[in-house]
N, C-alpha and C positions, 0 to 999 in steps of 0.2 A: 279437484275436477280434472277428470284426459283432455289431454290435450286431445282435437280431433284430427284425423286426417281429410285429405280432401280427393275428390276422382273431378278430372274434369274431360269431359266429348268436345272436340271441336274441330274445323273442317278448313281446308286454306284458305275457302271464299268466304267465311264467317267474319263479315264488318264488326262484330262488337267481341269475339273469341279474344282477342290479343289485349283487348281492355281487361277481362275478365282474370286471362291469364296473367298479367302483370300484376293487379291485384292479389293474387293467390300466392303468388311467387313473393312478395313483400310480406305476407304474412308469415310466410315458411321462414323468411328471414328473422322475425321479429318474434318467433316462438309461441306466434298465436296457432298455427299449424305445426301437427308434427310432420305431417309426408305429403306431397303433392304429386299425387299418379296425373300423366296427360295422355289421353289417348286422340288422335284421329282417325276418326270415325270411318273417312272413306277408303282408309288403310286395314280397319278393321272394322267392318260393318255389324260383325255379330258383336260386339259391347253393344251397341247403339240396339241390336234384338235384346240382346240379353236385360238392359234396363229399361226395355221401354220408348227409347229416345226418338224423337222423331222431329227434336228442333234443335240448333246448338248457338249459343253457349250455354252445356248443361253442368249441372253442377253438384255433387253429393258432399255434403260437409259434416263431419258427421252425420246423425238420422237424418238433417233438412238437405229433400231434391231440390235445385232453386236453377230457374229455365230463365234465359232473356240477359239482357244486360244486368249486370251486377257492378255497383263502383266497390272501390277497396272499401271506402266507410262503411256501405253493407255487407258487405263480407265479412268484416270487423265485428258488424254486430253480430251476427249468425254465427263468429266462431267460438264467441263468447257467450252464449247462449246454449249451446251443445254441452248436454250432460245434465241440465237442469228441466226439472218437471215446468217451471214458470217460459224457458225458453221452447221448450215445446209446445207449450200453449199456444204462445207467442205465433209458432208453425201453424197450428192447426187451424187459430183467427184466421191466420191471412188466408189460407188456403179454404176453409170453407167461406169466407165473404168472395171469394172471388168465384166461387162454383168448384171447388175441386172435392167436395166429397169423397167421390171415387177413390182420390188421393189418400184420405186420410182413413176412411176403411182399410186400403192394401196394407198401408203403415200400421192399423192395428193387429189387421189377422195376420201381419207378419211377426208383430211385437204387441202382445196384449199388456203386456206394463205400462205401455204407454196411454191407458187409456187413465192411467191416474190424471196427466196430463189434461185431458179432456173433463172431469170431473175439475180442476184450477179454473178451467174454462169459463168452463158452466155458474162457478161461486163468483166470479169478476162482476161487480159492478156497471162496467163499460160494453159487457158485452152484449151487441147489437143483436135486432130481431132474429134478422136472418141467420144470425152464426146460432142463434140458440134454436132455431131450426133446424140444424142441420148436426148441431147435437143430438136433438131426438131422433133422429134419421139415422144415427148412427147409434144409439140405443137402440132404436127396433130394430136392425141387424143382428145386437146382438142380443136378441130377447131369447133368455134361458141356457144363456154361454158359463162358462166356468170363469168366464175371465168379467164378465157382468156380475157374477154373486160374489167375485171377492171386491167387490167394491159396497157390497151389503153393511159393515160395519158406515163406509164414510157418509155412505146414503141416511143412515140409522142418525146421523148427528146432523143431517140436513135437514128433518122433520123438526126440530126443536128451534131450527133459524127463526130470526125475526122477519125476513122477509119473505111475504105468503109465496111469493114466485117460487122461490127453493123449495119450500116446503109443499107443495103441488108438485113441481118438477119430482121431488124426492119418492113421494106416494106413487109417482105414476112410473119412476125408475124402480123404486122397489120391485112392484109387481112383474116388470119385465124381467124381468133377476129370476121370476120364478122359485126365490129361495124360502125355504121351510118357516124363516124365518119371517117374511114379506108379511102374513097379514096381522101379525101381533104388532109390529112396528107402524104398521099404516093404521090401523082401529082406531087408535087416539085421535088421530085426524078427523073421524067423522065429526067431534066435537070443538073442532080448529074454529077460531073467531072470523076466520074471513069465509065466506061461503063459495067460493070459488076452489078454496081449500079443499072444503067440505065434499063437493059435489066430487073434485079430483081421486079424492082419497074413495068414494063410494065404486065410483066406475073403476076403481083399480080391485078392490075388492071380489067385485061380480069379474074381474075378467082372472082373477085369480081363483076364484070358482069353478071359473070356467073351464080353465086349466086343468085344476082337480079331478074334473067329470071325464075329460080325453082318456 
């Protein structure tokens, strides 16, 4: 696994900046970080345009932006988690349970591989309403993307799950995919044992129909 590097923004009157930064700098030592860039912000304002920034202590660690106070032990974990599909997951919970959607869109139409990430997500056990919310929220963004049909094969091994939730989720991702392959893969679901399945798999069919007709 890379080790990652880190950017961090921060400003002379930032009360929690020097926490951050002492953290980050322990890490550099400790070979969990390979490079620590530090910029101040009001020294150079265009980084703080150029990312976006508009609170500090910010912080880019590897792929994860991470805003607010951060102790070294958090840091620790985020740096260790960089470069893994499961550590990005990891990213993308916290960020859609808190509302940042928006977040985690930019992050994919910047890096669509990352949306393997998001399908981890999506098969987790634990994860809550609202974050599977805002995974289909981020499915229909990208409905009929190249980077939504190559995840057609892992969808294809979602329909055969035991759990009906996937297997709905699956039918209704497939369709969105728009791929050639979509309605063979979803057909067998008409005759799925749970009827929630059932009903899923039908309205994905008629909107891939639908699709057809455009």
């Amino acid at each position: 696994m890379p080790t990652p590097d880190a950017l961090l923004l921060l400003t002379e009157s930032c009360p929690f900046c020097p926490t951050v930064l002492q953290g980050l700098s322990e890490l550099v030592k400790t070979g969990l970080i390979g490079r620590l860039e530090v910029v101040n912000i009001e020294a150079h304002p265009e980084v703080a345009r150029e990312h976006g920034v508009r609170s500090v202590p910010w912080v880019r660690l590897g792929p994860f932006e991470l805003d607010g106070l951060r102790s070294k032990a958090e840091l620790e974990t985020w740096a260790k988690r960089a470069g893994t599909n499961d550590g990005l997951a990891d990213y993308f919970n916290e960020l859609l349970a808190s509302g940042g959607l928006h977040k985690v869109l930019t992050h994919l139409h910047r890096d669509a591989s990352a949306l393997e990430a998001v399908l981890v997500l999506l098969t987790r056990p634990d994860t809550n309403l609202h974050v599977q919310l805002g995974i289909g929220a981020i499915m229909e963004d990208l409905r009929g993307t190249p980077a939504l049909r190559g995840l057609v094969d892992q969808l294809a091994a979602l329909t055969t799950s035991d759990e009906p939730r996937l297997r709905g989720d699956a039918a209704h991702y497939l369709a969105l995919s728009q791929s050639p392959r979509a309605v063979d893969l979803i057909r067998p679901l008409l005759k799925d044992a749970d009827s929630n399945v059932r009903e899923i798999a039908a309205d994905s069919l008629h909107e891939l129909e639908k699709h057809a007709r455009e």
